[in-house]
C-alpha positions in Angstrom: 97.9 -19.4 -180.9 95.5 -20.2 -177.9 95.0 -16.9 -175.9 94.2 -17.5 -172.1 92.3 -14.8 -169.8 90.5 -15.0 -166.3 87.1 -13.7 -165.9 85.4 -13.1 -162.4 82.0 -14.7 -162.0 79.4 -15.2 -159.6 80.4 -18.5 -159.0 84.4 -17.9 -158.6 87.4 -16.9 -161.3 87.1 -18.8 -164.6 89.3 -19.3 -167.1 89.2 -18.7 -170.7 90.9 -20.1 -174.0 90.2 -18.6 -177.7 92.0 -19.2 -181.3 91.2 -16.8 -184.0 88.8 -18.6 -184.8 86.7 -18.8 -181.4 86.3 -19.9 -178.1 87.9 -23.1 -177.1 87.6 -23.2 -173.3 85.9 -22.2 -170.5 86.5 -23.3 -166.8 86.5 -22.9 -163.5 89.6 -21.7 -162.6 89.9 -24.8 -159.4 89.7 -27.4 -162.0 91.7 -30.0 -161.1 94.2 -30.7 -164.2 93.3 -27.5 -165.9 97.0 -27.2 -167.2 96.4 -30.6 -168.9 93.8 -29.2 -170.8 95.3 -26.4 -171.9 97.9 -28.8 -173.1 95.7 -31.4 -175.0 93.9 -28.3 -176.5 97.4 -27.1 -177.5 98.3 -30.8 -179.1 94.7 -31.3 -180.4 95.1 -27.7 -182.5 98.8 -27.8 -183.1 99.2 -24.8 -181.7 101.1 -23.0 -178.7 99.0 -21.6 -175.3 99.5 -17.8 -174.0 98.3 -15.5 -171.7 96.7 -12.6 -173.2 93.7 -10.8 -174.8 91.3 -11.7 -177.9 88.5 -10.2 -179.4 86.5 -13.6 -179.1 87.4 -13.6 -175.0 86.1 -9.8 -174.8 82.7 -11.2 -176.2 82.6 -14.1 -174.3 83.1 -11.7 -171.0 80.4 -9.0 -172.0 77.8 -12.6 -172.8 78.6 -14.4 -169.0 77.8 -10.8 -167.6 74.3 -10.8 -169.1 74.3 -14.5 -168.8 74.8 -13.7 -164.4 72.4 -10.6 -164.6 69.8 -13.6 -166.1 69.5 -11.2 -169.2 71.0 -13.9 -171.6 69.7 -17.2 -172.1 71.7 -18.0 -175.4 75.4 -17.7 -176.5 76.2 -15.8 -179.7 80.0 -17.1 -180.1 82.0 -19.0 -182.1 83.1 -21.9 -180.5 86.3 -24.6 -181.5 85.3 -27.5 -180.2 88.4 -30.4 -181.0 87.2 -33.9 -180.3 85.5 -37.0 -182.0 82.2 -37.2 -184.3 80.8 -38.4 -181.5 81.5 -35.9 -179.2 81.0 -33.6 -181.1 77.3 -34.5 -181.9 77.0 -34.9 -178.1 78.1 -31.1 -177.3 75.9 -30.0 -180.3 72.8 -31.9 -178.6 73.3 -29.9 -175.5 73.3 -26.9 -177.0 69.9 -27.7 -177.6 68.7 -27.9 -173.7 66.6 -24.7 -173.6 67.6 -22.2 -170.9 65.4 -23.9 -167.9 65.4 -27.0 -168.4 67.2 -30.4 -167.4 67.3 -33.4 -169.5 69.4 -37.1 -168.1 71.5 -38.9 -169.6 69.8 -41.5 -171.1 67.4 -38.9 -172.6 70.5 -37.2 -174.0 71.3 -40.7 -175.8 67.8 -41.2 -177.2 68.0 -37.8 -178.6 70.7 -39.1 -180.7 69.3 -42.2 -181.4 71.3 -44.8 -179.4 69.6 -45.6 -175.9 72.5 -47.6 -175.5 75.0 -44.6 -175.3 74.1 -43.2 -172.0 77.8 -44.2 -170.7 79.4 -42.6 -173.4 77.6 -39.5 -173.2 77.9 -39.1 -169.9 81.8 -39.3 -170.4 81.7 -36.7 -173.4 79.9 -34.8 -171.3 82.6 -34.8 -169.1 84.9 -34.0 -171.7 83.3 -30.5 -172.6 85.9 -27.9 -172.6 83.4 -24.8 -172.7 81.3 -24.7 -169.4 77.8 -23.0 -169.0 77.8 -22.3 -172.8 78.1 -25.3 -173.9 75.8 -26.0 -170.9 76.4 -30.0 -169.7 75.1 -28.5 -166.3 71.8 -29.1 -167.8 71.7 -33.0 -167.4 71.1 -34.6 -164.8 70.4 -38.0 -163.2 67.2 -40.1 -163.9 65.9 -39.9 -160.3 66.5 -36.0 -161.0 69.6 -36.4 -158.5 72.8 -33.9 -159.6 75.5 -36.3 -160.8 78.5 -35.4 -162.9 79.7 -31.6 -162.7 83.3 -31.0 -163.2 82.6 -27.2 -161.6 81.5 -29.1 -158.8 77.3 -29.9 -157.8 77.0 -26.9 -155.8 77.9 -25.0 -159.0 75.9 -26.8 -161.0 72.8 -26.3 -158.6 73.2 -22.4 -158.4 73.3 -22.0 -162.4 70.0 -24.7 -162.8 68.3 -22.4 -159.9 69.5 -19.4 -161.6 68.5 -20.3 -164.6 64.8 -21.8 -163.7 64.4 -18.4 -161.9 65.2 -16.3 -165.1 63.6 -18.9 -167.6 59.9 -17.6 -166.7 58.9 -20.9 -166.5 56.9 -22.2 -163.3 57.7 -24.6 -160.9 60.8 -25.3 -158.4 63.6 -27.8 -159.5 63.2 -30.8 -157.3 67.2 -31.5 -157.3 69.3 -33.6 -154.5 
């Protein structure tokens, strides 16, 4: 069973969606077509979608608060993350963005090795379930323009500020 709760953030009420076995969602709570997701997730693991309370959710909750205070840069959880190799390798590779920093799209394809990709990452970026920690906001457009947030851009800008800010690194993110 996927267990749905709400959690309050800076940024507005999320939503989020855990098995047994981890967390398999995390959005805003505006998302357009959210009930969609919760139905592909529930196809995708053969399972049925409820309201209520997990131990993985719990976590998840205490991490975002540390994550908000900037006191967390990493995410300890255990994440189900349903989809194709190739997704899949894409959400691994941006786990990988340190806290503070941006990468684009096309540098996202070079990291795995197919320059050619940058379409297709771009769209399996779009199809990450698990916001900030799986954290997609982190790419961004060659020019170093915000493109492609499905929080929205003005989300996106507040958690690359945020996190530049708490990264300890120096220098102001040129983003438009």
């Amino acid at each position: 069973m996927i267990r749905i709760t709400k959690i309050e953030t800076p940024l507005g009420e999320m939503v989020a969606a855990a098995t047994r076995d981890g967390i398999c969602l995390l959005e805003f709570s505006d998302r357009e077509n959210l009930s969609s997701e919760y139905e592909e997730l529930a196809k995708l693991l053969e399972t049925t979608v409820r309201e209520g309370r997990s131990w993985h959710a719990w976590l998840l909750k205490r991490q975002l608060k540390e994550y908000f205070t900037g006191k967390r840069k990493e995410f300890t959880l255990k994440l189900v993350m349903p989809g194709t190799e190739f997704q899949q390798s894409v959400w691994k590779g941006l786990q990988k963005i340190k806290y503070g920093d941006t990468i684009s799209y096309h540098e996202q394809a070079a990291a795995l090795n197919n320059t050619n990709a940058t379409r297709a990452v771009a769209q399996a970026n779009a199809s990450n379930r698990i916001a900030i920690v799986i954290p997609c906001h982190r790419v961004i457009g060659a020019d170093g323009s915000l493109v492609g947030y499905g929080g929205g851009l003005e989300r996106k800008r507040w958690l690359l500020i945020h996190e530049r800010k708490n990264s300890g690194k120096s220098g102001e993110l040129n983003l438009f």
